[in-house]
C-alpha angles and dihedrals in degrees: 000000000000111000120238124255105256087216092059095047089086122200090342089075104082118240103259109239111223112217128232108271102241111217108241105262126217122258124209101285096032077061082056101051092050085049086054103040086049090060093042094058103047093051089046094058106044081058091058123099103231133203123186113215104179136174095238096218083048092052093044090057107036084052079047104042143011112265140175115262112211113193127160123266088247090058092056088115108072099029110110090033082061091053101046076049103044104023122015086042093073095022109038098168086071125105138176129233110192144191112249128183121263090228134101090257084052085058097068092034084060095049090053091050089055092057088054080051086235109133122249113233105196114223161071143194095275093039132035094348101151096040100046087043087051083044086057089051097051087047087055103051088062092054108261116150106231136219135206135173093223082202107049162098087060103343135163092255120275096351104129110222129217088258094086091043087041087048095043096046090052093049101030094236120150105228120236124222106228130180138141138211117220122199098192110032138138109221110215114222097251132126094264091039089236110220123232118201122228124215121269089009119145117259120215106192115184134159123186137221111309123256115229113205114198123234089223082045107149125200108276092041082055091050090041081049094053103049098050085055086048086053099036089053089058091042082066092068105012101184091049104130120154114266115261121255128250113259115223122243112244115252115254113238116260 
């Protein structure tokens, strides 16, 4: 006997009911490897010989307010090193809540950001969107400042996306600019081209004039809006260009 067809039952076929998406957890020795990681990073940048570059009026505001931080996904590193520095050094009662993918890899990312005591905010465009955007909002309306990579989690590299002006124009927050140069680094093979920082190596931090979304913002002010962050954030490192890949070497006849 030949099933029906669910779409021509009408009202008798029940409404399906489509469960919360459940961000992946840690097991024991993923604990470990954020453990690990955590150390690492912070060794690896009090070697490093650093430079801060800041927009005045950025530096001014971000030391005032809370604000978004918008860095891109490669410079995921040193992120939080650059925010106990920058930030939480001259103003310790800060502190960062930031949006973490929903995936297994996320996992591990969140788990990082708890050992720097920042707050992991589960999400991204494709799982849990609305509620970690809504997450965001509630983080901000206890005065953390928040955190987004505007390309990630999957990009296309260093194009910033609506979520961060989306994000600015429901709390109010200016965005700030953020990059780093590193001179000493391995570049993974990703898409982004993630940047590992080497001991010792010289670190460049800058953030830009800040972006101010209006509350009243239409469509085509958001996009405008987007695209000067997009080009405020490679202004930042101008000569920043992934790294080329390596060409194979042709294979000799047999």
């Amino acid at each position: 006997m030949k099933e029906s067809d669910p779409a021509s039952q009408g009202s008798s076929n029940p409404a399906r009911i489509s469960t919360p998406v459940v961000p992946r957890q840690l097991k024991w020795h993923g604990q470990l490897a954020a453990w690990l990681v955590h150390r690492t990073l912070i060794g690896i940048a009090f070697s490093l010989r650093l430079r801060y570059q800041p927009n005045a009026a950025a530096d001014a505001l971000m030391l005032e307010r809370p604000v978004i931080f918008s860095i891109w996904h490669d410079r995921l590193a040193l992120a939080l090193p650059g925010y106990r520095r920058m930030v939480q050094g001259r103003r310790p009662n800060r502190r960062m809540a930031a949006l973490v993918s929903a995936s297994k890899d996320g996992a591990l990312v969140a788990r990082i950001l708890e050992h720097f005591s920042a707050v992991p905010i589960r999400g991204s465009t494709s799982r849990r969107g609305s509620q970690a955007l809504r997450e965001l909002v509630a983080q901000a309306k206890v005065g953390h400042d928040l955190a987004i990579t505007p390309d990630g989690p999957r990009g296309p590299r260093h194009q910033v996306q609506p979520g961060v002006i989306a994000l600015a124009q429901l709390t109010g927050y200016p965005i700030v600019p953020a990059n780093y140069e590193l001179h000493g680094k391995v570049c993974l093979r990703s898409w982004d081209r993630f940047q590992i920082p080497l001991p010792l190596a010289r670190w460049f931090v800058r953030v830009g004039n800040p972006v101010y979304v209006p509350e009243d913002a239409n469509e085509a002010q958001r996009e405008s809006l987007r695209q000067e962050l997009e080009r405020r954030m490679l202004d930042l490192v101008p000569n920043d260009v992934p790294p080329l890949e390596r060409k194979r070497r042709p294979r000799r006849p047999l």
